[in-house]
C-alpha positions in Angstrom: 21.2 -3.5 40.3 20.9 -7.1 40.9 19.8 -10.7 38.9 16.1 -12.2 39.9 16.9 -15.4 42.0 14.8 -18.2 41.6 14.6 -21.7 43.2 16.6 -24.0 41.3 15.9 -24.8 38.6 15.4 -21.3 37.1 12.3 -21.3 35.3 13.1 -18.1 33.7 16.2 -16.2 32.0 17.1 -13.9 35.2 16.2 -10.7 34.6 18.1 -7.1 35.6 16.0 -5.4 38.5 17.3 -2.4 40.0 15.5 0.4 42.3 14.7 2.4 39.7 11.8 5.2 40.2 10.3 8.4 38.8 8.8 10.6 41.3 5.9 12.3 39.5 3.4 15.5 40.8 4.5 13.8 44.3 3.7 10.4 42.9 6.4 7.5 43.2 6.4 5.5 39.8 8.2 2.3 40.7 10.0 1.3 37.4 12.3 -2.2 38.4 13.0 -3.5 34.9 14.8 0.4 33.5 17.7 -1.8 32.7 16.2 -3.9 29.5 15.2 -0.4 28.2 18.2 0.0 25.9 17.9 -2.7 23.5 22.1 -2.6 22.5 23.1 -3.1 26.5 24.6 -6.2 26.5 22.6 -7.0 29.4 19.4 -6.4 27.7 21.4 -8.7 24.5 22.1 -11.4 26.8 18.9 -11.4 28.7 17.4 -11.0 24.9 19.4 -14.4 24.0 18.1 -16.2 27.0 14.4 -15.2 25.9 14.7 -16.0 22.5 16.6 -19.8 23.7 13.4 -20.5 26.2 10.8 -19.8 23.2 12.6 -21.8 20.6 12.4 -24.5 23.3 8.9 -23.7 24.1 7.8 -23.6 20.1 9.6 -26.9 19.7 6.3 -28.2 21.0 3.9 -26.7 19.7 2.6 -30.0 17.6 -0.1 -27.9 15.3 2.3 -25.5 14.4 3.5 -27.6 11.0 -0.5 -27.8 10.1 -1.1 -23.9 10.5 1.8 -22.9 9.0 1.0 -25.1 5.6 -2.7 -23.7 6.0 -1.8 -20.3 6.0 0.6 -20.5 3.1 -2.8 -21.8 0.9 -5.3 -19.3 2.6 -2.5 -16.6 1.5 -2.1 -17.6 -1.6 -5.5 -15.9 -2.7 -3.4 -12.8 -3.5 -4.5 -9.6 -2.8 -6.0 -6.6 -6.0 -5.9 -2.9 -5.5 -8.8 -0.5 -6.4 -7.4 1.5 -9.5 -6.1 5.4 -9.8 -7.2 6.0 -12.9 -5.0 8.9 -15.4 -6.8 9.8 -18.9 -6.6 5.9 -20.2 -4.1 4.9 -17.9 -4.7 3.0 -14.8 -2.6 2.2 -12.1 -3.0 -0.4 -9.2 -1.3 -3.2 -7.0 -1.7 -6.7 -7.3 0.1 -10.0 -5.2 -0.5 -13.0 -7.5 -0.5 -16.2 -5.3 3.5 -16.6 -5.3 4.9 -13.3 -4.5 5.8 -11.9 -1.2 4.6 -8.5 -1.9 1.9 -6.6 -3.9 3.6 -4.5 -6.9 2.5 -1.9 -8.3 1.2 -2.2 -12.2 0.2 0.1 -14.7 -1.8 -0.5 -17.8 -1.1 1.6 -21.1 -3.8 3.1 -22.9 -3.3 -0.1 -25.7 -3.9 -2.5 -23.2 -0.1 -3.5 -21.9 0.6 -3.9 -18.5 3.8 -3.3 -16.6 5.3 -3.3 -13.3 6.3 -0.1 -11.8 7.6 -0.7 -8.7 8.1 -4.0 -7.4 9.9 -4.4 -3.8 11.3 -8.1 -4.4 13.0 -6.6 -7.8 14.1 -3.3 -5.3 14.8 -6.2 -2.3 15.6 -10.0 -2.7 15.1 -10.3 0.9 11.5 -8.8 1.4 12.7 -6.8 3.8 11.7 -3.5 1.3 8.2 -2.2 1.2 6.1 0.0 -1.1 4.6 2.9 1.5 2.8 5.1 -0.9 2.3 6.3 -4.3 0.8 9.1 -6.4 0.6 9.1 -10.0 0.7 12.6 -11.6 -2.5 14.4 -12.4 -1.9 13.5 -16.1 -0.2 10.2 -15.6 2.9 10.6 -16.9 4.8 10.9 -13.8 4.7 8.7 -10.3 5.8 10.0 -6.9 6.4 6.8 -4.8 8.1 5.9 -1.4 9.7 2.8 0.7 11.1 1.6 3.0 13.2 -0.8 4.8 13.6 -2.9 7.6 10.4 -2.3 8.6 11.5 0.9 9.9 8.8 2.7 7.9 11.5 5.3 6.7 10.1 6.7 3.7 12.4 7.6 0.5 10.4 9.7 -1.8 11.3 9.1 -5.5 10.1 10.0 -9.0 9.9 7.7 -12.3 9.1 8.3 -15.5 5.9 6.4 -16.3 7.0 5.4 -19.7 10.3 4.3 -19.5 10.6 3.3 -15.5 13.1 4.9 -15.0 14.2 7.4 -11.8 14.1 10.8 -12.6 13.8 12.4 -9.2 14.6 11.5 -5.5 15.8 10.3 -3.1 14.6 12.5 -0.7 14.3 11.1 2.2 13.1 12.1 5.8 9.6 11.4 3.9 7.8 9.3 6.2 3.9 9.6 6.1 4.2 12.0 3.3 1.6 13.1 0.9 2.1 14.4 -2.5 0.2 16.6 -4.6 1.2 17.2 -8.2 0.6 20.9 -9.7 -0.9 20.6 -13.6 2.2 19.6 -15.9 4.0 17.5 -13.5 6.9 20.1 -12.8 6.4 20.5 -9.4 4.6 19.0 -6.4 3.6 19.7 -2.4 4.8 16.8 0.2 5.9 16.4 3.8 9.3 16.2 4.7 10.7 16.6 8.3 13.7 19.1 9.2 17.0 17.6 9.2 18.2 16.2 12.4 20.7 19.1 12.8 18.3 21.2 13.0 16.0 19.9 16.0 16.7 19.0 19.6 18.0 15.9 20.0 15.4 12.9 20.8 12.6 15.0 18.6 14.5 13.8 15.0 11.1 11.8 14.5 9.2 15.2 14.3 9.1 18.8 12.6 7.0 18.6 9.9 6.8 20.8 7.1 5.0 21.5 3.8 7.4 22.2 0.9 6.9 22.4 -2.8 9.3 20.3 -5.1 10.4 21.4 -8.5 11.2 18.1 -10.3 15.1 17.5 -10.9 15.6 20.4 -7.7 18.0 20.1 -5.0 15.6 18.7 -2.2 17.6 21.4 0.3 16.4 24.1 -2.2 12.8 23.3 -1.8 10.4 26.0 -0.2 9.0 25.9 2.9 5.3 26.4 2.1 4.0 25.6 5.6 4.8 24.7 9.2 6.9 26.8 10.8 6.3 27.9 14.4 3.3 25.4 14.9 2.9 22.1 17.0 5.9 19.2 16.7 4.2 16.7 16.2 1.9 18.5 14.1 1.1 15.9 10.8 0.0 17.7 7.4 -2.2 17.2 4.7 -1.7 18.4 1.6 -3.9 18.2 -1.8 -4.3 20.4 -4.9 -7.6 20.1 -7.0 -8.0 18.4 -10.4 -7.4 22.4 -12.6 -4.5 23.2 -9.9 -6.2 25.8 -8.7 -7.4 24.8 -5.5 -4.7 24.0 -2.7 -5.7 22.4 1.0 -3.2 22.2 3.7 -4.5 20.6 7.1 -2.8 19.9 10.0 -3.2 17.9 13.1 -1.1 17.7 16.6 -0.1 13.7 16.5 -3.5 11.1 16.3 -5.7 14.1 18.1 -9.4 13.8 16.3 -9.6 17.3 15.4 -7.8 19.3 12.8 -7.0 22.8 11.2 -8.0 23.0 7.1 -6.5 25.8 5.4 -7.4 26.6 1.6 -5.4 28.8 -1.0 -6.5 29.9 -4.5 -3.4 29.4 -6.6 -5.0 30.7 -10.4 -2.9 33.9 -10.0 -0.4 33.2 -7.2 3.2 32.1 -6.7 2.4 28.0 -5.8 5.6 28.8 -3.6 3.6 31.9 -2.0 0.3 30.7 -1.2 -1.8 32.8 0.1 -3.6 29.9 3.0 -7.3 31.4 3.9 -8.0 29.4 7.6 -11.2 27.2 7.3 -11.8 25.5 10.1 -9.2 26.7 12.9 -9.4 25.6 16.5 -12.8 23.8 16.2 -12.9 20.8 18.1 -13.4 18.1 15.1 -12.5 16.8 11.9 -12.6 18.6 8.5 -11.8 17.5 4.7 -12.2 19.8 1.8 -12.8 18.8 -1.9 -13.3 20.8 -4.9 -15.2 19.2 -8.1 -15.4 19.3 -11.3 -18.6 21.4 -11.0 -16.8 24.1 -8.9 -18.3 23.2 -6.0 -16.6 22.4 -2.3 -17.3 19.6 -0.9 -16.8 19.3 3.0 -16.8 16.0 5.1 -16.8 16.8 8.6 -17.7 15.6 12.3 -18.4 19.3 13.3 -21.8 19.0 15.0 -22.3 15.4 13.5 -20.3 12.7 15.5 -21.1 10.4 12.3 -20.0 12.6 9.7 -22.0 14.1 7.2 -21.4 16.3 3.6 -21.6 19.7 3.0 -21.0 22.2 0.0 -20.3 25.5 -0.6 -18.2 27.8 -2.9 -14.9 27.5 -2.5 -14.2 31.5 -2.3 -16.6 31.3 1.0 -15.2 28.3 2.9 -15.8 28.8 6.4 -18.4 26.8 8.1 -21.4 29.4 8.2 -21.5 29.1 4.2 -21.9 25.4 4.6 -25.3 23.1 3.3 -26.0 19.7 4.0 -26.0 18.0 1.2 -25.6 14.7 3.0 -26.8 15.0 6.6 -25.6 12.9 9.6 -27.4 9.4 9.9 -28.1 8.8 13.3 -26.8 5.2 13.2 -24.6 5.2 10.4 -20.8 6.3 10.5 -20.1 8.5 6.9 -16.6 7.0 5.3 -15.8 8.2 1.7 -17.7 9.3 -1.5 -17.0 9.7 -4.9 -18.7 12.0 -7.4 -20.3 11.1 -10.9 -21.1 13.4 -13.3 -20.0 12.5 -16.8 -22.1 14.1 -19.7 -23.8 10.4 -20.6 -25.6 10.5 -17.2 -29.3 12.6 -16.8 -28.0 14.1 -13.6 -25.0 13.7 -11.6 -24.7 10.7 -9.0 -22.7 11.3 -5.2 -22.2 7.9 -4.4 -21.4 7.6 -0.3 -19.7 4.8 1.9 -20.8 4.2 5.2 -20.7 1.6 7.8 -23.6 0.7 10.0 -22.6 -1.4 13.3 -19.4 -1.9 11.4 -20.8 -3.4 8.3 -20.8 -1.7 4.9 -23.1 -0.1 2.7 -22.6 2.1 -0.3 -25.7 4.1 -1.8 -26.3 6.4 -4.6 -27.7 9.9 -4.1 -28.5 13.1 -6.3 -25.9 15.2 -6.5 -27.7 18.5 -6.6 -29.8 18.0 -3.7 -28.2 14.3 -1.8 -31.7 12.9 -2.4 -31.4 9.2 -2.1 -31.3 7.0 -4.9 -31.1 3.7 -4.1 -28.4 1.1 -2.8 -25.5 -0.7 -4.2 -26.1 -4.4 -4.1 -23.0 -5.9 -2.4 -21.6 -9.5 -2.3 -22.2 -10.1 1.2 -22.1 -8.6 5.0 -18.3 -7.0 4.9 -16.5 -4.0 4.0 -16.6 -1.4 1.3 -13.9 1.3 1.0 -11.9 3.0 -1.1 -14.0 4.6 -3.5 -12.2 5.6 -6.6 -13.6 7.9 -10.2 -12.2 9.1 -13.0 -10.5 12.1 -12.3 -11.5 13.7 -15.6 -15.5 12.6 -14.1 -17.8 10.0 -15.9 -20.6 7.4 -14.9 -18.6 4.6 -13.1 -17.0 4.2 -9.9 -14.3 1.5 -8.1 -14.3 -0.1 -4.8 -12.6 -2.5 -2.9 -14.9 -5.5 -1.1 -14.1 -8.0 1.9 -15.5 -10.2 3.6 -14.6 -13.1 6.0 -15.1 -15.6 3.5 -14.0 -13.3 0.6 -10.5 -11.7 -0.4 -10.2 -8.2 -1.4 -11.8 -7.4 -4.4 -12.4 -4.5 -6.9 -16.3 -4.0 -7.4 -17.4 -1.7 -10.6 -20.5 0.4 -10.3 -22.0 1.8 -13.5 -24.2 4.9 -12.6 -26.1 4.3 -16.1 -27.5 1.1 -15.3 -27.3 1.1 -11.1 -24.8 -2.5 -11.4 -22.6 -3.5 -9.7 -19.8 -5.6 -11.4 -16.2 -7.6 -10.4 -13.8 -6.0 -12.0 -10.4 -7.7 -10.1 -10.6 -10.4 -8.2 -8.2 -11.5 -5.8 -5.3 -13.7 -8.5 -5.3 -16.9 -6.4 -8.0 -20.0 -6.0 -8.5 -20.9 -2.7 -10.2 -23.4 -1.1 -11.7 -21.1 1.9 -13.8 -23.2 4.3 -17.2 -22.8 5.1 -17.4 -20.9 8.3 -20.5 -19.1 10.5 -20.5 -15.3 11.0 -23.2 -13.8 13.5 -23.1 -10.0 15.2 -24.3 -10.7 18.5 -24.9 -7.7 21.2 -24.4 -7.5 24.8 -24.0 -5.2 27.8 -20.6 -3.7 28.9 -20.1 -2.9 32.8 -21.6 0.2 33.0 -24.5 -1.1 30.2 -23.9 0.4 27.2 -24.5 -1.8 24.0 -21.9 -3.3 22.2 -21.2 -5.3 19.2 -18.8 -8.3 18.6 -18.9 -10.4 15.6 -18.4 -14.4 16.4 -16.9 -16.4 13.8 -17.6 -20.4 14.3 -17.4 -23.6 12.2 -20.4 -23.8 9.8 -22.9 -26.3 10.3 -21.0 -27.2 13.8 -22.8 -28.6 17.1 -22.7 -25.9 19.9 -20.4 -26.0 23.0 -17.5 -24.6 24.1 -14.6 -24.6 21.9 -11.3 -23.2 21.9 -12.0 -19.2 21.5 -9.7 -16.6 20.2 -11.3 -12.8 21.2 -9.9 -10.3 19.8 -10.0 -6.7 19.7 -8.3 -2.8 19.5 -10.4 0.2 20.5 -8.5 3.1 20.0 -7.8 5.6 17.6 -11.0 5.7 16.1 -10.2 2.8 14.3 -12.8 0.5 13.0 -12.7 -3.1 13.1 -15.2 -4.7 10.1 -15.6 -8.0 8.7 -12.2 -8.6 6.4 -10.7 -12.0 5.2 -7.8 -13.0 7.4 -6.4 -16.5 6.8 -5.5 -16.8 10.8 -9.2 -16.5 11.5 -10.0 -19.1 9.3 -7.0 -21.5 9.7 -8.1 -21.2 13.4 -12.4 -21.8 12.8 -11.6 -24.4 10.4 -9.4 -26.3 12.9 -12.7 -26.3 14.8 -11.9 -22.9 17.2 -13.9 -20.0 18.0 -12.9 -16.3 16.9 -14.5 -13.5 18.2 -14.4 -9.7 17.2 -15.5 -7.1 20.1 -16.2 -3.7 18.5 -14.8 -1.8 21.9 -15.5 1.5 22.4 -12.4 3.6 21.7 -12.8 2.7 17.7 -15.1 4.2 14.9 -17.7 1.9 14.3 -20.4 3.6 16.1 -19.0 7.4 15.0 -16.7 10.0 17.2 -18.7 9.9 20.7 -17.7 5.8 20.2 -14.2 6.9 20.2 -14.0 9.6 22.7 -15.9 7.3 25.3 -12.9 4.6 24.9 -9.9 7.3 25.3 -8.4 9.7 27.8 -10.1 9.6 31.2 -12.3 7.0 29.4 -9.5 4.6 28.6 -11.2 2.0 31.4 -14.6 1.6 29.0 -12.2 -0.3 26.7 -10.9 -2.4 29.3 -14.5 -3.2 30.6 -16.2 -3.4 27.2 -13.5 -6.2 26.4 -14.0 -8.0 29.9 -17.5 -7.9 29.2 -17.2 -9.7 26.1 -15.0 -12.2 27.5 -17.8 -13.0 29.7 -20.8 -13.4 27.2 -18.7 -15.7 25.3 -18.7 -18.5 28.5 -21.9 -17.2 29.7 -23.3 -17.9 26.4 -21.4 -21.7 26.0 -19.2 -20.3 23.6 -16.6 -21.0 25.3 -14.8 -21.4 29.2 -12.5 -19.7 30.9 -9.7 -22.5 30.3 -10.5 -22.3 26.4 -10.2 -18.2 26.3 -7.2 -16.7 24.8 -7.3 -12.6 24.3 -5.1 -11.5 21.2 -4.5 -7.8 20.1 -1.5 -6.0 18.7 -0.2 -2.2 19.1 -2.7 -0.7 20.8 -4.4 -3.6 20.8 -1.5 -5.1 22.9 -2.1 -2.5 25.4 -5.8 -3.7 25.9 -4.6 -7.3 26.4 -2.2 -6.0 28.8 -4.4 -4.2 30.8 -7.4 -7.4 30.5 -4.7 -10.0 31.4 -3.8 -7.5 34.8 -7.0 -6.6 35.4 -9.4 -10.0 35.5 -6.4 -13.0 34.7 -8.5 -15.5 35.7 -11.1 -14.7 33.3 -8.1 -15.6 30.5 -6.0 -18.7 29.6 -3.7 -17.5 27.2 -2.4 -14.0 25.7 -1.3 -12.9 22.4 0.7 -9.2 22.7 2.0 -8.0 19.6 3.8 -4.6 19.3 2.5 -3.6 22.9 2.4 -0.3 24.6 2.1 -1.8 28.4 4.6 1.2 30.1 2.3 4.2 30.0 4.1 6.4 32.1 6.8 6.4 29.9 5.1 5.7 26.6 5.5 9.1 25.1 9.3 9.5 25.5 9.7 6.5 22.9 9.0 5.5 19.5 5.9 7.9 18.1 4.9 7.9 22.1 5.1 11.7 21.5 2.3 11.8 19.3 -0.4 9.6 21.0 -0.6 11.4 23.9 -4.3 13.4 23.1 -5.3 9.6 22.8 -4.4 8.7 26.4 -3.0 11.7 28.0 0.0 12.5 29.6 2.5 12.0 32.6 3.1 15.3 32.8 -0.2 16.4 34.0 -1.3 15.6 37.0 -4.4 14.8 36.7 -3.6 12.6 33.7 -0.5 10.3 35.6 -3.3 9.1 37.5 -5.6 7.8 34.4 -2.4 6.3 33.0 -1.1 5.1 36.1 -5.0 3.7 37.1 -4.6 0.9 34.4 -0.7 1.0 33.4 -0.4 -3.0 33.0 3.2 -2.9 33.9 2.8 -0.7 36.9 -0.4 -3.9 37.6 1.9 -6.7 37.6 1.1 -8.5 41.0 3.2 -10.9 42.7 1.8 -14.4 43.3 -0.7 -14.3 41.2 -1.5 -16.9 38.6 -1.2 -15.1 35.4 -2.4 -16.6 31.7 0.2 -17.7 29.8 1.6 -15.0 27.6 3.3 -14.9 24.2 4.9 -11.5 23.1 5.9 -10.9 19.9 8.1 -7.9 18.8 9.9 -6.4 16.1 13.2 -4.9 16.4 12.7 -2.4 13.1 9.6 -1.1 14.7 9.7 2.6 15.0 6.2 3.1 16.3 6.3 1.0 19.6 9.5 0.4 21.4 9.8 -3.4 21.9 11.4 -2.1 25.7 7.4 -2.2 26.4 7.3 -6.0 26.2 10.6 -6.9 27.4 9.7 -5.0 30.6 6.5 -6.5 31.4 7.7 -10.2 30.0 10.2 -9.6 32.6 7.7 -8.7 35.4 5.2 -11.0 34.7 8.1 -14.0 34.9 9.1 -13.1 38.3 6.0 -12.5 39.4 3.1 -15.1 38.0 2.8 -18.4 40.0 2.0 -20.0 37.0 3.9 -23.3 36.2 6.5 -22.1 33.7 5.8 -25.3 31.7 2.0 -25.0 31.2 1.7 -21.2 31.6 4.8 -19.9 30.1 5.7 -15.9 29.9 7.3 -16.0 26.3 8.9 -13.1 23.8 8.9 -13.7 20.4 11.4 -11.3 18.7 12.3 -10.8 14.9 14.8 -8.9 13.5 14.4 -6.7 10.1 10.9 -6.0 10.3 8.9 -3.7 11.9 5.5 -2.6 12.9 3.3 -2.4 9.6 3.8 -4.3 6.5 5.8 -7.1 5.7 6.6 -10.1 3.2 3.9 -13.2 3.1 6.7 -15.8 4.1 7.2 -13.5 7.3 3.2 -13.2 8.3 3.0 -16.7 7.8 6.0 -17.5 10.0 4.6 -15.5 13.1 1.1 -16.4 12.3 2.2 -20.4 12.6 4.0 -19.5 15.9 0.9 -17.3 17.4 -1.5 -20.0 16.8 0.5 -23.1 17.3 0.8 -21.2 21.0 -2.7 -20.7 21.3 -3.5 -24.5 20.2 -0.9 -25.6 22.4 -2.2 -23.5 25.4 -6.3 -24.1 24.4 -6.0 -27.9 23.8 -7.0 -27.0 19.4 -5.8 -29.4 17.2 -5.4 -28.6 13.6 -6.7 -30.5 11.0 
């Protein structure tokens, strides 16, 4: 192994390159940069040093940073509100007033008192601790709830007694991703837990899943094994149990496939720790969620024959798919999200109310429930995004949901089925001073001409021309990207920039086929589709190819890793948060395991060469004149490994021809945080440094 040498002076930290290779179905892999795999080498730690030296130096000049960074501070301050879980007369829901660093979670008595229940600064002085989940019991009394720290997302399951606070179960760790689902009485529950490390080959401690059933104030080695044994690794479970505790659902799903099994169990005269699980929908090539209402009735959301979702019912005791009626049938444009059921006695006739998104923008309407018969629609503040749909689990005539928009912070909207309005019931604590911006959803052509969608987000009232312009995107994982309030995007338009929001195919706003034509063999549509929207925007005057930056994180770093290898020229600078960039090795890291139905694997043949045909590390070129790039990575991230950006920042210094001065390869790295959620300060801190880059490198200036 030997040291990159570079004309004095060394633009660069030198980097470790060795001969490394993997020799795959026949295939050579060259892999030059192994070394910085292991982040505690003390190569990798000095070379680690060096990079963190050259962007201090680098950030030192970033003059808008100071101006952002006080911006974002007041755009954050707006706080954030939860949508409520409501028990009997007790509610519970989160809430960040305008000076905390995270959202704690709050309960209000039946007379009217509020409390905090869990609060990480009171758990965590240094915001490093974070609230992961949390499930009151079915009568309210009890609260299952889980954190973590670091960043690390570690879940530590524990119990607390509503009424005094205080911890009467738990820890039990090796809870990450963990549902829980109370049994009537609060004495037990079902949850995820994975086997001890002991008990698994060694590098697979991060899967192993199984269903148990707690008894409250058991030995957590004591609990039964309900479910799990003998079945996938990376297998992830669902568990639920229905309002009367009769009614349990266990699903399971290998990794972030888009399909899964549903099993259901009648528990009225069984053992809860010897279900007897009836199979459901086994094998089938698509998504499945079972319900059980008040009225008796299952209620199935599924994708089975309906790439957009739709709602069926049946009787529980005949579950299986050829007992199944539409009740809501699949809209041809319109992607099916959530729904809530109304039926309390002061209504006529029972409402199904039913979230869906159309071209990524929400609507929520109100249907019969006996027949799905539409109603009419909810009247909503604006053009955003409706989720979360939450009723009283007891039934009655109103519902809660949560509303965005760019322009709006989260709020709780209250529908009353009675009278068909819709009402705030939380708005976001702070006062904010949000300025007044443009939103339009414009459509153009990818390469090989299908239709897509990208939101562009300008200064209102402004003259055209190009402007400094921020696209961003993710496709993958059938994850949606809709119109949300994000103080970075506004910071950035109100400094007079251009942000734009491609909905690439790969994601779930236009349904499952969307998704499936953006992974696997597919994977290059996303690439494309992105390309494609780089070009309307300087076609169109939006912007050039000197004011462009690209910006996307996890996944998302993986499609600005592969636009910046693909077309550089079409890009002046690069925001990579969290990437995945080595995708050979991707799966032998981090959750890699688990993704690999998403984008395929090294092992097969066939499927090296998809990964290998847009790898970006394996599609660093020497010579060429690459944007400048700013990665930013998180060493308590146990979803990505940050080696995926250390190798590629190391490849694309040796090899870009850029001036290191102008068109700098940089890594950003923080320590004690990781991939998901974090402390306001902190998201402040590295939203200052990603847009002070990207005024820096776009010539913004921010007022």
């Amino acid at each position: 192994m030997a040291l990159d040498a570079s004309t004095p002076p060394q633009p660069y930290p030198p980097a470790p390159r060795g001969d490394d290779a993997d020799v795959l179905h026949g295939v050579t892999v060259p892999d030059p940069y192994r070394a910085l795999e292991p982040e505690d080498d003390p190569v990798t730690q000095t070379w680690s040093k060096a990079q963190r030296v050259l962007f201090d130096e680098h950030r030192a000049g970033w003059a808008a940073r100071p101006a952002f960074a006080a911006r974002l501070t007041q755009l954050l301050r707006a706080g954030s509100v939860g949508t409520p879980a409501w028990r009997g007369d007790r509610v519970f829901h989160t809430r960040r007033t305008p000076d905390q660093e995270h959202a704690v979670l709050l309960t209000v008595d039946p007379g009217g008192a509020e409390r905090a229940l869990v609060d990480p600064i009171a758990l965590d002085p240094s915001g490093a601790t974070t609230l992961d989940a949390w499930q009151p019991s079915k009568e309210g009394t009890l609260l299952a709830y889980q954190v973590s720290e670091g960043g690390t997302e570690e879940s530590v399951l524990r119990v607390l007694d509503v009424a005094t606070g205080e911890v009467v179960d738990g820890p039990i760790d090796r809870a990450r991703y963990s549902p829980v689902a109370w049994l009537p009485g609060g004495e037990a529950f079902y949850y995820v837990r994975r086997l001890p490390k002991d008990a698994v080959p060694e590098g697979e401690e991060q899967f192993h899943r199984r269903v148990y059933l707690h008894r409250l104030g058991a030995d957590p080695a004591d609990d039964v094994e309900i479910f799990g044994a003998g079945m996938e690794k990376t297998n992830y479970y669902g568990v639920s149990v229905s309002r009367d505790g009769r009614w349990l659902t266990v699903t399971a799903a290998q990794g972030t496939a888009p399909r899964n099994d549903v099993w259901l169990a009648d528990l009225r005269d069984a053992d809860p720790a010897q279900p007897e699980l009836r199979p459901v929908v086994v094998g089938q090539d698509a998504k499945t969620g079972l319900h059980v209402g008040r009225d008796g009735r299952l209620y199935v959301w599924t994708d089975l024959g309906a790439p957009r979702g739709r709602l069926a019912v049946t009787d529980p005791t005949t579950p299986e798919p050829e007992h199944w009626r539409d009740l809501l049938a699949e809209d041809p444009e319109a992607v099916l999200e959530d729904f809530a059921i109304l039926d309390g006695a002061e209504l006529d006739a029972p409402v199904l109310l039913a979230a869906r998104t159309r071209h990524a923008v929400s609507e929520v309407t109100a249907h019969a429930l006996a027949t799905g018969d539409a109603l009419h629609t909810l009247e909503l503040p604006g053009i955003g995004s409706a989720g979360g749909l939450s009723e009283r689990p007891e039934g009655g005539h109103e519902a809660w949901f949560g509303y965005t928009d760019h322009t709006v912070p989260v709020r709780v909207l209250h529908y009353d089925a009675r009278t068909r309005a819709v009402s705030t019931w939380a708005d976001a604590p702070g006062l904010v001073d949000v300025p007044a911006v443009r939103s339009e959803q414009v459509t153009y052509r990818s390469k090989d001409g299908t239709e897509v969608r990208m939101v562009i987000v300008s200064p209102a009232g402004s003259a055209d021309g190009p402007r400094p312009t921020v696209l961003y995107g993710y496709g993958g994982f059938n994850i949606a990207l809709t119109p949300a309030y994000s103080a970075s995007i506004l910071a950035w338009v109100e400094a007079g920039g251009v942000w734009a929001v491609a909905n690439l195919r790969g994601g779930s706003e236009e349904g499952e086929q969307w998704h499936r034509g953006g992974m696997r063999e597919n994977k290059q549509n996303v690439f494309d589709d992105f390309a494609a929207a780089a070009s309307y925007l300087v076609d169109q005057g939006w912007t050039t190819s000197d004011q462009l930056a690209i910006f996307g994180g996890s996944n998302g770093g993986l499609l600005v890793g592969a636009a910046l290898t693909q077309r550089p020229e079409l890009y002046r600078a690069v925001i990579c948060s969290a990437p995945l960039l080595d995708m050979v090795r991707y799966e032998k890291f981090g959750l890699g395991a688990t993704w690999n139905d998403e984008y395929g694997t090294a092992a097969d043949p066939a499927e090296l060469e998809w990964l290998l045909g847009y790898s970006p590390y394996h599609h660093v070129r020497d010579g060429v004149e690459y944007p400048s790039v700013l990665f930013t990575v998180f060493d308590g991230d146990s979803r990505v490994d940050t080696l995926h950006a250390r190798k590629m920042a190391a490849a694309l210094q040796a090899a870009t021809s850029g001036d290191p001065a102008t068109r700098p390869i940089l890594l950003r790295a923080e320590a004690n945080v990781g991939h998901g959620a974090r402390a306001v300060s902190r998201t402040v801190d590295l939203s200052a440094d990603q847009l002070g880059f990207l005024a820096a490198q776009l010539g913004l200036e921010a007022r």
